[in-house]
C-alpha positions as CSV (number, residue, x, y, z in Angstrom):
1,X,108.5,69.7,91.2
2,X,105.1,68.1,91.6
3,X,102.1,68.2,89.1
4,X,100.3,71.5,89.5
5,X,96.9,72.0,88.0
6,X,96.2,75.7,88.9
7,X,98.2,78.4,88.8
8,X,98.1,82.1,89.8
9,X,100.4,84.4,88.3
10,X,100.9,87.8,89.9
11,X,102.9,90.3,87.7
12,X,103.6,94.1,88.4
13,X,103.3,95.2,85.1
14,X,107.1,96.5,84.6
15,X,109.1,95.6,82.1
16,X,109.9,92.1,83.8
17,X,106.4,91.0,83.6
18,X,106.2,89.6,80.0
19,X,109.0,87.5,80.7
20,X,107.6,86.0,84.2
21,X,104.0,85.7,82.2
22,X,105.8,83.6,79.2
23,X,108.0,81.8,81.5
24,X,104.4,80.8,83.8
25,X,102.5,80.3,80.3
26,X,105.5,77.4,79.5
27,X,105.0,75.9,83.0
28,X,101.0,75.8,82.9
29,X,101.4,74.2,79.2
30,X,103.9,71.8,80.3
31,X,101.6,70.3,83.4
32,X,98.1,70.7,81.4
33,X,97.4,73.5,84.3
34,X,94.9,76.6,84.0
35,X,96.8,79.6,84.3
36,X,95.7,83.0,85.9
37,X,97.0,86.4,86.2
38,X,96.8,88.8,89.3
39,X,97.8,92.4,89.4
40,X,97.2,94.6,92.6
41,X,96.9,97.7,92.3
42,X,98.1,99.6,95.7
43,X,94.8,102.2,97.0
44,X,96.5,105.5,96.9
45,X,96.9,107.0,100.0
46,X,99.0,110.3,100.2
47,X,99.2,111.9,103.8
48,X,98.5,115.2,103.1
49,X,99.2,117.3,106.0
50,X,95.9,119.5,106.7
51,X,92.3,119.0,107.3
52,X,91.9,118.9,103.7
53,X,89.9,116.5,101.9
54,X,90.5,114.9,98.5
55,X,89.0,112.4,96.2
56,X,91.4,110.3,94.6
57,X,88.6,108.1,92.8
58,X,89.2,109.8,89.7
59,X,93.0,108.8,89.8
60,X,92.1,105.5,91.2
61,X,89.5,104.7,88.2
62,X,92.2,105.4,86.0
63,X,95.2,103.3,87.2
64,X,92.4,100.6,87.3
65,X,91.9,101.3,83.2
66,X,95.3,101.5,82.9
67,X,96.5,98.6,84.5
68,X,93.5,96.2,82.6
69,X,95.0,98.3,79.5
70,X,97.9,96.7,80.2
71,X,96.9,93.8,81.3
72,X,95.3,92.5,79.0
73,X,98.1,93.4,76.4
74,X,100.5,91.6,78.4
75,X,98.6,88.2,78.4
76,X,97.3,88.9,74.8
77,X,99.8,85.9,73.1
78,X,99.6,83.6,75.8
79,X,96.0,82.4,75.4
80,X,94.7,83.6,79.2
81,X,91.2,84.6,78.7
82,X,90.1,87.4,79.9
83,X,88.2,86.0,82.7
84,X,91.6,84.4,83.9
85,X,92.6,88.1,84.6
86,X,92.6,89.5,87.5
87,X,92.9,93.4,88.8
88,X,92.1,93.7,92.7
89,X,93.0,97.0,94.9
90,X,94.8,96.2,98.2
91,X,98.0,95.2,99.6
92,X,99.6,93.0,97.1
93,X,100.7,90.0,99.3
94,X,97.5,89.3,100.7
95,X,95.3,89.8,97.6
96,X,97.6,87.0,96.3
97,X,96.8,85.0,99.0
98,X,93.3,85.8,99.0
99,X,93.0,84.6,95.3
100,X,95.1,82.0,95.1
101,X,93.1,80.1,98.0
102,X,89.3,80.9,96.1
103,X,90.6,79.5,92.9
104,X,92.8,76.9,95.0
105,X,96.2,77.1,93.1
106,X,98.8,75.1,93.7
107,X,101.3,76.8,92.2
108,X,102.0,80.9,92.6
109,X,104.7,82.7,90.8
110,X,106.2,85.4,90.8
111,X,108.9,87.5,89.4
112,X,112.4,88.2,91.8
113,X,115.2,90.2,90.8
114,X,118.6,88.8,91.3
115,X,120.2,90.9,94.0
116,X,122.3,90.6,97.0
117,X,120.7,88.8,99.9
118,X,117.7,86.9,100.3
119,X,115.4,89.8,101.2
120,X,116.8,91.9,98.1
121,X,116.4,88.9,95.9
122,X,112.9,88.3,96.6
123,X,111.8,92.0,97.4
124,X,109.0,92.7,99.7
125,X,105.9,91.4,98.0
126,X,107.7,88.3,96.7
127,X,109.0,87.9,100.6
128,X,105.6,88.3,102.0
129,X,104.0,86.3,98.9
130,X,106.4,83.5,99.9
131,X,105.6,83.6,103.6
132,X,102.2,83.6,103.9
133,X,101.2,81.3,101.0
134,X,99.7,77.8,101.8
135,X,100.8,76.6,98.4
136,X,103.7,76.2,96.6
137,X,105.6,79.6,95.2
138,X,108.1,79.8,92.5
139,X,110.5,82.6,92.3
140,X,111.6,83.5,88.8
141,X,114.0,85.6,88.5
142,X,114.3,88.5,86.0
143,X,116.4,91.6,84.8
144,X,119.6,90.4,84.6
145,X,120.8,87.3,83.5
Protein backbone atom coordinates (compact mmCIF):
# COMPACT_ATOMS: atom_id res chain seq x y z
CA UNK A 1 0.00 0.00 0.00
CA UNK A 2 1.42 3.29 -1.16
CA UNK A 3 1.50 6.64 0.82
CA UNK A 4 -1.95 8.27 0.48
CA UNK A 5 -2.37 11.90 1.45
CA UNK A 6 -6.13 12.41 0.90
CA UNK A 7 -8.70 10.38 1.80
CA UNK A 8 -12.58 10.18 1.32
CA UNK A 9 -14.53 8.14 3.40
CA UNK A 10 -18.07 7.31 2.39
CA UNK A 11 -20.15 5.66 5.27
CA UNK A 12 -24.01 4.81 5.15
CA UNK A 13 -24.72 5.66 8.54
CA UNK A 14 -25.70 1.98 9.87
CA UNK A 15 -24.43 0.46 12.50
CA UNK A 16 -21.22 -0.49 10.51
CA UNK A 17 -20.20 2.95 9.91
CA UNK A 18 -18.37 3.87 13.28
CA UNK A 19 -16.28 0.96 12.74
CA UNK A 20 -15.29 1.83 8.93
CA UNK A 21 -14.85 5.67 10.15
CA UNK A 22 -12.35 4.48 13.15
CA UNK A 23 -10.74 1.96 11.09
CA UNK A 24 -10.24 5.13 8.08
CA UNK A 25 -9.33 7.66 11.02
CA UNK A 26 -6.28 4.92 12.00
CA UNK A 27 -5.25 4.80 8.28
CA UNK A 28 -5.31 8.74 7.67
CA UNK A 29 -3.23 9.01 11.15
CA UNK A 30 -0.87 6.42 10.12
CA UNK A 31 0.09 8.18 6.56
CA UNK A 32 -0.22 11.90 7.93
CA UNK A 33 -3.30 12.01 5.35
CA UNK A 34 -6.45 14.50 5.57
CA UNK A 35 -9.44 12.52 6.10
CA UNK A 36 -13.01 13.29 4.78
CA UNK A 37 -16.39 11.81 5.17
CA UNK A 38 -19.13 11.45 2.45
CA UNK A 39 -22.76 10.34 2.99
CA UNK A 40 -25.35 10.39 0.08
CA UNK A 41 -28.37 10.58 0.68
CA UNK A 42 -30.60 8.80 -2.15
CA UNK A 43 -33.57 11.79 -3.67
CA UNK A 44 -36.73 10.05 -2.80
CA UNK A 45 -38.61 9.03 -5.56
CA UNK A 46 -41.74 6.91 -4.98
CA UNK A 47 -43.87 6.07 -8.19
CA UNK A 48 -47.07 6.75 -7.23
CA UNK A 49 -49.40 5.49 -9.60
CA UNK A 50 -51.85 8.59 -10.54
CA UNK A 51 -51.56 12.00 -11.87
CA UNK A 52 -51.11 13.04 -8.42
CA UNK A 53 -48.54 15.38 -7.39
CA UNK A 54 -46.52 15.52 -4.11
CA UNK A 55 -43.83 17.42 -2.53
CA UNK A 56 -41.40 15.34 -0.79
CA UNK A 57 -39.16 18.51 0.13
CA UNK A 58 -40.32 18.38 3.50
CA UNK A 59 -39.24 14.71 4.00
CA UNK A 60 -36.22 15.37 1.98
CA UNK A 61 -35.11 18.47 4.36
CA UNK A 62 -35.44 16.22 7.08
CA UNK A 63 -33.33 13.11 6.18
CA UNK A 64 -30.80 15.90 5.21
CA UNK A 65 -31.01 17.08 9.17
CA UNK A 66 -31.04 13.84 10.10
CA UNK A 67 -28.26 12.44 8.35
CA UNK A 68 -25.78 15.78 9.42
CA UNK A 69 -27.37 14.77 12.92
CA UNK A 70 -25.82 11.79 12.52
CA UNK A 71 -23.12 12.71 10.87
CA UNK A 72 -21.61 14.70 12.73
CA UNK A 73 -22.00 12.33 15.85
CA UNK A 74 -20.36 9.70 14.09
CA UNK A 75 -17.15 11.63 13.26
CA UNK A 76 -17.35 13.55 16.69
CA UNK A 77 -14.08 11.45 18.33
CA UNK A 78 -12.21 11.23 15.38
CA UNK A 79 -11.06 14.82 14.94
CA UNK A 80 -12.79 15.46 11.17
CA UNK A 81 -13.84 18.94 11.25
CA UNK A 82 -16.84 19.78 10.19
CA UNK A 83 -15.96 21.09 6.95
CA UNK A 84 -14.32 17.64 6.14
CA UNK A 85 -18.06 16.46 6.21
CA UNK A 86 -19.86 15.91 3.51
CA UNK A 87 -23.88 15.31 2.88
CA UNK A 88 -24.63 15.34 -1.10
CA UNK A 89 -28.14 14.04 -2.61
CA UNK A 90 -27.75 11.66 -5.60
CA UNK A 91 -26.80 8.25 -6.55
CA UNK A 92 -24.17 7.22 -4.16
CA UNK A 93 -21.46 5.76 -6.48
CA UNK A 94 -21.15 8.74 -8.48
CA UNK A 95 -21.34 11.37 -5.78
CA UNK A 96 -18.27 9.44 -4.51
CA UNK A 97 -16.64 9.80 -7.58
CA UNK A 98 -17.59 13.23 -8.05
CA UNK A 99 -15.99 14.20 -4.64
CA UNK A 100 -13.26 12.23 -4.46
CA UNK A 101 -11.83 13.68 -7.86
CA UNK A 102 -12.51 17.75 -6.59
CA UNK A 103 -10.72 17.05 -3.36
CA UNK A 104 -8.26 14.61 -5.43
CA UNK A 105 -8.07 11.56 -2.94
CA UNK A 106 -6.07 8.99 -3.39
CA UNK A 107 -7.46 6.76 -1.27
CA UNK A 108 -11.57 5.87 -0.98
CA UNK A 109 -12.94 3.48 1.49
CA UNK A 110 -15.59 2.01 2.12
CA UNK A 111 -17.41 -0.46 4.24
CA UNK A 112 -18.28 -4.33 2.59
CA UNK A 113 -19.96 -7.00 4.34
CA UNK A 114 -18.52 -10.34 4.31
CA UNK A 115 -20.80 -12.47 2.18
CA UNK A 116 -20.89 -15.07 -0.37
CA UNK A 117 -19.45 -13.95 -3.73
CA UNK A 118 -17.79 -11.04 -4.95
CA UNK A 119 -20.90 -8.99 -5.78
CA UNK A 120 -22.48 -9.84 -2.22
CA UNK A 121 -19.24 -9.06 -0.58
CA UNK A 122 -18.94 -5.69 -1.92
CA UNK A 123 -22.72 -4.87 -2.41
CA UNK A 124 -23.81 -2.49 -5.12
CA UNK A 125 -22.47 0.87 -4.09
CA UNK A 126 -19.13 -0.60 -2.91
CA UNK A 127 -19.21 -2.60 -6.60
CA UNK A 128 -19.90 0.55 -8.47
CA UNK A 129 -17.59 2.73 -6.01
CA UNK A 130 -14.89 0.21 -6.98
CA UNK A 131 -15.51 0.31 -10.68
CA UNK A 132 -15.67 3.66 -11.61
CA UNK A 133 -13.08 5.18 -9.19
CA UNK A 134 -9.76 6.54 -10.78
CA UNK A 135 -8.08 6.16 -7.44
CA UNK A 136 -7.33 3.60 -5.14
CA UNK A 137 -10.41 1.89 -3.04
CA UNK A 138 -10.14 -0.11 0.08
CA UNK A 139 -12.86 -2.46 1.05
CA UNK A 140 -13.21 -2.91 4.74
CA UNK A 141 -15.17 -5.28 5.79
CA UNK A 142 -17.67 -5.20 8.70
CA UNK A 143 -20.49 -7.11 10.63
CA UNK A 144 -19.14 -10.16 11.22
CA UNK A 145 -15.91 -11.06 12.04
Amino acid sequence: MGDYNSILVAVDLSEEAGEVAAKAARLAAANNAQMHVIHVIEPLSFAYGGDIPIDFSSIQEEIQQQAETQLRGLCANLAVPVERLHIVLGRPENEIHTLAKKLSADLIVVGSHGRHGFALLLGSTANGVLHGATCDVLAMRVGKK
